[in-house]
C-alpha positions as a printed NumPy array, in Angstrom:
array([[  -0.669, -111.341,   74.199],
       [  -4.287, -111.496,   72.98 ],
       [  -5.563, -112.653,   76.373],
       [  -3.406, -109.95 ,   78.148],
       [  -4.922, -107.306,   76.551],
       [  -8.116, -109.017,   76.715],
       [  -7.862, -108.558,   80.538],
       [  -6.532, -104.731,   80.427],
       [  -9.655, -103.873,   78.363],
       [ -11.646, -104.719,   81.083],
       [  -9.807, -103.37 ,   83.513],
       [ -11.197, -100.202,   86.245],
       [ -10.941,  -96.845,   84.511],
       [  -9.773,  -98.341,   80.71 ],
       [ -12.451,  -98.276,   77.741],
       [ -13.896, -100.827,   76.549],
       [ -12.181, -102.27 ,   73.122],
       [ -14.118, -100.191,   70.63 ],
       [ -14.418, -103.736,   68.515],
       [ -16.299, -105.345,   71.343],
       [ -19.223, -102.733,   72.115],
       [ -20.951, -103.806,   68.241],
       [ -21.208, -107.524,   69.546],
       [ -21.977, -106.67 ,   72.887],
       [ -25.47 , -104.285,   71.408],
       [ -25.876, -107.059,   69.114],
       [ -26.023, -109.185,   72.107],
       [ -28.743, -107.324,   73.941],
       [ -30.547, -106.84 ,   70.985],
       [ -31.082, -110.732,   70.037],
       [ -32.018, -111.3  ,   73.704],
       [ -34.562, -108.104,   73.609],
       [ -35.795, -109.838,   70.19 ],
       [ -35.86 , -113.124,   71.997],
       [ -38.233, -112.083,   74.875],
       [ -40.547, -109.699,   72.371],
       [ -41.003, -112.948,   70.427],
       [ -41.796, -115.383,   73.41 ],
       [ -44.143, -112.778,   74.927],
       [ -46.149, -112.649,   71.01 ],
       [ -45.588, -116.459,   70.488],
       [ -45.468, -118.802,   73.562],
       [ -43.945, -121.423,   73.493],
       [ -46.758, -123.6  ,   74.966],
       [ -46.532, -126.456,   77.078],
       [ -48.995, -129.683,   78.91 ],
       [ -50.836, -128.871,   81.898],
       [ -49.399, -131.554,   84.768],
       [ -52.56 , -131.69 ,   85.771],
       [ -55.141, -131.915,   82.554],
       [ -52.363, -132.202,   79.678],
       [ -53.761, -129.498,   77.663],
       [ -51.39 , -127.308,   75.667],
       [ -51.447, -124.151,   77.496],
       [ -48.991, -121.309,   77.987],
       [ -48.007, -118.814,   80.457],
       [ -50.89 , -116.247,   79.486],
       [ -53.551, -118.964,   80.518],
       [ -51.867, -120.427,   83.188],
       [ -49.58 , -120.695,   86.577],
       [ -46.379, -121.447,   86.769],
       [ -45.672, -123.2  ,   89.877],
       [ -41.781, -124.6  ,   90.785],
       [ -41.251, -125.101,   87.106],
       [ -44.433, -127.083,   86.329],
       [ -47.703, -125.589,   84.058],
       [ -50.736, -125.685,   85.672],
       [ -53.652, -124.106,   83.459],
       [ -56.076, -121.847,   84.636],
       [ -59.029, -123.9  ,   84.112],
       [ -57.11 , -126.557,   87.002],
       [ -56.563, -123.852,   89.395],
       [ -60.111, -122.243,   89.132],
       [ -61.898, -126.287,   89.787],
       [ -59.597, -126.977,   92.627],
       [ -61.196, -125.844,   96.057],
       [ -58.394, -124.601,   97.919],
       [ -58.538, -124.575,  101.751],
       [ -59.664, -120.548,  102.486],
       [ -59.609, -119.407,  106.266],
       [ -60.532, -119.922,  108.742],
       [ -58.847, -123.055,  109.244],
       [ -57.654, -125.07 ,  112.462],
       [ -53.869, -123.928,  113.007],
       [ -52.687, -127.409,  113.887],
       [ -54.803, -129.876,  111.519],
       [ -55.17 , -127.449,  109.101],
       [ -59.241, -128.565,  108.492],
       [ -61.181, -125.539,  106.908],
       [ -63.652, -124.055,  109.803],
       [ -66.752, -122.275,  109.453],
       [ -69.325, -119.919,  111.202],
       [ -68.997, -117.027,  113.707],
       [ -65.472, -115.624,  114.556],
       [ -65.816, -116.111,  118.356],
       [ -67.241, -120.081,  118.275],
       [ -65.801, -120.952,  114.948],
       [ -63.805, -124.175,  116.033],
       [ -63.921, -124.739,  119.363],
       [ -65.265, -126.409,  122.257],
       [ -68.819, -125.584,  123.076],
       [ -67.546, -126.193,  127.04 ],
       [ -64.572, -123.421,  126.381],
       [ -65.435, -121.214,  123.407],
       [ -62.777, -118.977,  122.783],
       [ -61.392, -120.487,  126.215],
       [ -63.793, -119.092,  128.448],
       [ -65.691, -120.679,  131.049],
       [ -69.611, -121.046,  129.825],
       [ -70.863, -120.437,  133.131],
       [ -69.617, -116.564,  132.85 ],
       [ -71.801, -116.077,  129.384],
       [ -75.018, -117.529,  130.654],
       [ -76.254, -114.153,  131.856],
       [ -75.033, -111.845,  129.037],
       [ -76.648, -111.304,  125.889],
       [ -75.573, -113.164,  122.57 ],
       [ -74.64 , -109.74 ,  121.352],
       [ -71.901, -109.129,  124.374],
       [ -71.232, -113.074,  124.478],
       [ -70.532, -112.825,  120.743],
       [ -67.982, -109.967,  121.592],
       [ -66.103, -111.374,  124.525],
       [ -65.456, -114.177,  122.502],
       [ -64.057, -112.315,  119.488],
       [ -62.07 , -110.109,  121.51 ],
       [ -60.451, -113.697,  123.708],
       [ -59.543, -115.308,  119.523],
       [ -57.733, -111.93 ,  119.129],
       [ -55.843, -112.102,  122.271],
       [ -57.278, -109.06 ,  123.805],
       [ -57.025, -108.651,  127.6  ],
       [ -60.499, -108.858,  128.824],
       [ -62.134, -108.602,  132.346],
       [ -65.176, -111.004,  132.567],
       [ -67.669, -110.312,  135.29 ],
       [ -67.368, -112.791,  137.932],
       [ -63.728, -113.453,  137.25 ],
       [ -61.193, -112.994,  139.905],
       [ -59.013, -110.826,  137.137],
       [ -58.265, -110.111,  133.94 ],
       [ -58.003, -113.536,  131.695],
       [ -54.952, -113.494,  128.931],
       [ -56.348, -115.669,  126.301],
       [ -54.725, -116.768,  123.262],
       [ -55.254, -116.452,  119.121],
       [ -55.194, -119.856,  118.138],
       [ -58.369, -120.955,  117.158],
       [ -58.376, -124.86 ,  116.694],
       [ -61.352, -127.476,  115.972],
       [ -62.389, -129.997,  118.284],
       [ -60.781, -132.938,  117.443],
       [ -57.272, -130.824,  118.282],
       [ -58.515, -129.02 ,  121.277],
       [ -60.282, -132.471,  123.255],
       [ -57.406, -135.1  ,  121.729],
       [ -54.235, -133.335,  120.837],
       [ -52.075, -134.007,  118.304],
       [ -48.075, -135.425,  118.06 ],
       [ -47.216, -133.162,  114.929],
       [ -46.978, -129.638,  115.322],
       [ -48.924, -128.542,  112.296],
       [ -50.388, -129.843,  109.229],
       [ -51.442, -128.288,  105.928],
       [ -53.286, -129.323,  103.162],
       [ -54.09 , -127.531,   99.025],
       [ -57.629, -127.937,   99.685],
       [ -60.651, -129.999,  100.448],
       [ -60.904, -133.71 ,   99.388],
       [ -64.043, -132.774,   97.267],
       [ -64.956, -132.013,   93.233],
       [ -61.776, -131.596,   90.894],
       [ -58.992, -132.209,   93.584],
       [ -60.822, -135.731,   94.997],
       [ -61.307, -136.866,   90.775],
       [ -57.136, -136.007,   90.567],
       [ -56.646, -138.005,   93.728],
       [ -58.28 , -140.835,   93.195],
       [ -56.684, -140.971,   88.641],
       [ -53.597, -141.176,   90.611],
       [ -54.206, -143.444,   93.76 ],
       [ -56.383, -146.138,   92.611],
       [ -55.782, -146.131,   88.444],
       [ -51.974, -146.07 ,   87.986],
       [ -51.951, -141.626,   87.031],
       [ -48.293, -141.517,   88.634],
       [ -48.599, -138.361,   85.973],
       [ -50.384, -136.608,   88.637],
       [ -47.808, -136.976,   91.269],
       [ -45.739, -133.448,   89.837],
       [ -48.81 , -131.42 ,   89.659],
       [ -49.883, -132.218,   93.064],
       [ -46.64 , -132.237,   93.968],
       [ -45.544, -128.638,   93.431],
       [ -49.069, -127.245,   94.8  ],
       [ -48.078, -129.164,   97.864],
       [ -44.595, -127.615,   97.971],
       [ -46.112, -123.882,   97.245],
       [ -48.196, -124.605,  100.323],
       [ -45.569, -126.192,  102.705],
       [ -43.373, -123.396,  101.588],
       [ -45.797, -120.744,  103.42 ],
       [ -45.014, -122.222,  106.54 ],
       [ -41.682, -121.219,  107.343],
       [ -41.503, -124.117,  109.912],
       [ -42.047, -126.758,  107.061],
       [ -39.89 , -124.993,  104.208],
       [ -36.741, -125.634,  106.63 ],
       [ -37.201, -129.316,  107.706],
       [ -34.405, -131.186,  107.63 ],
       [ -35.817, -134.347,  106.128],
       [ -39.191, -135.118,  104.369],
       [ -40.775, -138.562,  104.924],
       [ -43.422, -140.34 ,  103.162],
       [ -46.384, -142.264,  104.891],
       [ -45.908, -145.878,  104.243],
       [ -47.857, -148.744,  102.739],
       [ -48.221, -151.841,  104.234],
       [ -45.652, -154.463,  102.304],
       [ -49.29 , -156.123,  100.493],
       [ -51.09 , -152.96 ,   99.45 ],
       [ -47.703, -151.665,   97.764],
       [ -47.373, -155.026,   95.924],
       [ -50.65 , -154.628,   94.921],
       [ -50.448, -150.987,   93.928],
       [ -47.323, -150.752,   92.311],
       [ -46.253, -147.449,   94.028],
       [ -46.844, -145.666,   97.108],
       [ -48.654, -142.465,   96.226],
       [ -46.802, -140.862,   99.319],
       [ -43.566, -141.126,   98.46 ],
       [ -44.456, -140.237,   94.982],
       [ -45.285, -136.963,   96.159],
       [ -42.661, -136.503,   98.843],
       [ -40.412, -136.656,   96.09 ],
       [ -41.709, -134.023,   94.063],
       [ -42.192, -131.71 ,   97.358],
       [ -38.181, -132.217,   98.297],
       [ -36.918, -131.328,   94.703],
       [ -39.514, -128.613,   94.748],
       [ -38.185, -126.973,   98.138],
       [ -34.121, -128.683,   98.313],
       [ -35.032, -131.197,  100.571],
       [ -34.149, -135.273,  101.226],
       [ -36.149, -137.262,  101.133],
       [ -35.947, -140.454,  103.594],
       [ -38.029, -143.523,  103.808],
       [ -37.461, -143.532,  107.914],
       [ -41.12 , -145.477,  108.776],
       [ -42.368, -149.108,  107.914],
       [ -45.93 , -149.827,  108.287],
       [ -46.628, -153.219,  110.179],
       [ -50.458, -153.444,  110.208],
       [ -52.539, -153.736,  107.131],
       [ -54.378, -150.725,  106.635],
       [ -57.759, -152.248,  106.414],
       [ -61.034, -151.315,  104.944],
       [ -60.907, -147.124,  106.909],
       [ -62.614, -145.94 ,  104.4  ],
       [ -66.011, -147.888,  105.897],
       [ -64.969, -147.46 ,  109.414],
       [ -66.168, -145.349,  111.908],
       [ -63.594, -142.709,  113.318],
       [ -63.127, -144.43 ,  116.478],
       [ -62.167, -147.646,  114.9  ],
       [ -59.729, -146.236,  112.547],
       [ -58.168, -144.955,  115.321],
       [ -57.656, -148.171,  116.832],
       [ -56.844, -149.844,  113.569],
       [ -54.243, -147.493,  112.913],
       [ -52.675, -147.245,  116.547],
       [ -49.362, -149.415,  116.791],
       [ -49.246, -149.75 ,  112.475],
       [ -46.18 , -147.927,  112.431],
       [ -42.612, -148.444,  113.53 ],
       [ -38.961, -146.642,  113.059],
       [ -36.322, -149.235,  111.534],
       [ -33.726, -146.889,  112.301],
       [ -33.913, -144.343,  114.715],
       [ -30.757, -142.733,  114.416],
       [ -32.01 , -141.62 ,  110.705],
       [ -34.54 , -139.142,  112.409],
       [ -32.586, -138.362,  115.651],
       [ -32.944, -134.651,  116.154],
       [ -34.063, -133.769,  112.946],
       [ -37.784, -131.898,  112.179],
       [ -39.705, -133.659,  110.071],
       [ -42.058, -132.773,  106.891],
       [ -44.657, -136.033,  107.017],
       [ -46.188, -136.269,  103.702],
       [ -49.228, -138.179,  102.743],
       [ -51.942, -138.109,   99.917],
       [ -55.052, -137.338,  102.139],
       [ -56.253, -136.613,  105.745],
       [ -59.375, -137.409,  106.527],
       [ -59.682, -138.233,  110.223],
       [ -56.393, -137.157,  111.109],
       [ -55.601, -140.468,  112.892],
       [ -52.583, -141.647,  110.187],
       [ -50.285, -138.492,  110.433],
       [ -50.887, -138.218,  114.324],
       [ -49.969, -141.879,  114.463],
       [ -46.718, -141.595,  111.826],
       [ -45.901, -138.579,  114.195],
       [ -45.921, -140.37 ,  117.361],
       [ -43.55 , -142.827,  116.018],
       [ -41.546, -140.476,  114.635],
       [ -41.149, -138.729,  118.188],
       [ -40.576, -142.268,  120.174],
       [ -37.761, -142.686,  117.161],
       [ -36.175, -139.627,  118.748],
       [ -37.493, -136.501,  115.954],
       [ -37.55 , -133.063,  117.027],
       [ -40.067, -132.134,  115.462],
       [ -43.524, -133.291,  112.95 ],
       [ -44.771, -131.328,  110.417],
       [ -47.216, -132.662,  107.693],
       [ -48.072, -131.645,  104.414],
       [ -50.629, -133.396,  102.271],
       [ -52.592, -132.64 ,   99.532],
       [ -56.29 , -132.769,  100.467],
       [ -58.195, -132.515,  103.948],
       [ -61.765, -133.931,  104.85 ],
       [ -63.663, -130.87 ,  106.55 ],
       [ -65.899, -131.831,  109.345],
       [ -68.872, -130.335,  108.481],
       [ -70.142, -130.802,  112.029],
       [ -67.647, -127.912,  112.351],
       [ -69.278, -125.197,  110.78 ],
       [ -72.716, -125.305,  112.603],
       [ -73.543, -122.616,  114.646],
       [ -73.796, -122.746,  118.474]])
């Protein structure tokens, strides 16, 4: 009976049971007390990144995780202009920033020889903006497009589709990456982790990936590590943004000494390192490829490569630090 009129009480176009509306004010009122109280008092938590006790009022919230102001403002994030496959920060003027000194902007140099920088200057920042241009001594009007890429991208190509990064492999960020690479921080993994994920989740194209994998370690260098700092973070990214996370690649070739290599020879050390155990894992499915650091780029494009031969639809990459090429940012 009790329950019966419990449900009429609440029933379209019936009051409310006059004994219920005290409780229900009292209600509000403790949560209204609650939230007046948190907003005077904090509760305060660690920083992931520094461990200080902090609290919302002097710091960021990110996907659950407390990262203190003072973290955020020493962390150089990548700004734009930035490559829009690799990802690699660019500098300098609009129309060269980035790209081929044989096709800035896409253009033939033999039909800017004869103008002045000033009009040069233009045509090119007209062509990044996708502007329909006529160029003396064309046959017609050129359709160019807006994606301005750096040089490595433009000559080489890349297998994955696009790759982002938090923000330069320098000060603060390169000191957090290297506590939890080379001296055991597995700490470190969330708060890198969940700046990776707010990043990856920008990109529409990454946030909906149907399967996150980490960059291996060789079989040695894990033994010897303890951990691979990859998957560490891959698994922080997929609880960050819903997705699995699957150990689909298997390193084969040690990674040697790239850190004192040239570029060229990391290229060749790296080429053939990687292989797919299991190919149906990654048939058809886009992929988020998540490592610590790029620096020449030559790890990710060889993970993706495999990763396509294996049968994926698509690479994506997500790490959490990039090595500019400062060879970039000179003017031309």
């Amino acid at each position: 009976m009790g329950k019966y009129a419990a449900n009429k009480a609440t029933e379209p176009g019936l009051p409310e049971d006059p004994m219920s509306v005290p409780a229900n004010i009292g209600h509000a009122l403790a949560l209204l007390g609650k939230k007046v109280f948190d907003f005077v008092f904090p509760e305060e938590e660690g920083c992931v990144l520094c461990g200080r006790v902090t609290d919302l009022r002097h710091a960021e919230e990110i996907f659950a995780a407390l990262i203190c102001h003072g973290c955020l403002s020493r962390i150089p994030f990548v700004q734009a202009p930035i490559c829009q496959v690799c990802g690699r920060p660019l500098r300098g003027r609009r129309g060269d920033v980035g790209l081929p000194e044989h096709s800035k902007a896409g253009v033939d140099i033999s039909l800017t020889q004869d103008m002045t920088p000033d009009t040069s200057l233009r045509m090119s920042q007209r062509q990044v903006e996708g502007v329909r241009i006529d160029t003396p001594g064309a046959s017609g009007p050129t359709e160019v497009s807006d994606k301005v890429v750096c040089r490595d991208c433009d000559i080489e190509g890349r297998f994955f589709l696009r790759a982002r990064a938090v923000g330069t492999y320098d000060g603060a960020l390169k000191e957090i990456i290297r506590e939890f690479k080379f001296y055991g921080r597995r700490d470190l993994a969330e708060g890198l982790g969940v700046l990776m994920a707010r990043e990856a989740y920008r990109e529409k194209s990454m946030r909906t990936c149907d399967i996150i994998v980490p960059v291996p370690l060789h079989p040695l260098r894990l033994a010897e590590r303890g951990y691979n700092q990859a998957e560490l973070l891959a698994k922080e990214v997929g609880a960050c943004l819903g997705i699995r996370v699957q150990d689909s690649v298997e390193r084969t070739v040690g990674p040697g000494e790239q850190n004192k290599v040239g570029r060229q020879l990391r290229r060749e050390l790296v080429r053939g390192a990687f292989y797919v155990p299991y190919p149906a894992k990654v048939a058809g499915k886009r992929v988020l490829l998540v490592d610590d650091v790029i620096t020449t780029g030559n790890t990710a494009n060889e993970s993706a490569r495999i990763l396509l031969r294996a049968g994926a639809a698509e690479v994506y990459v997500i790490t959490a630090a990039i090595s500019p090429f400062e060879q970039e940012w000179r003017m031309h």
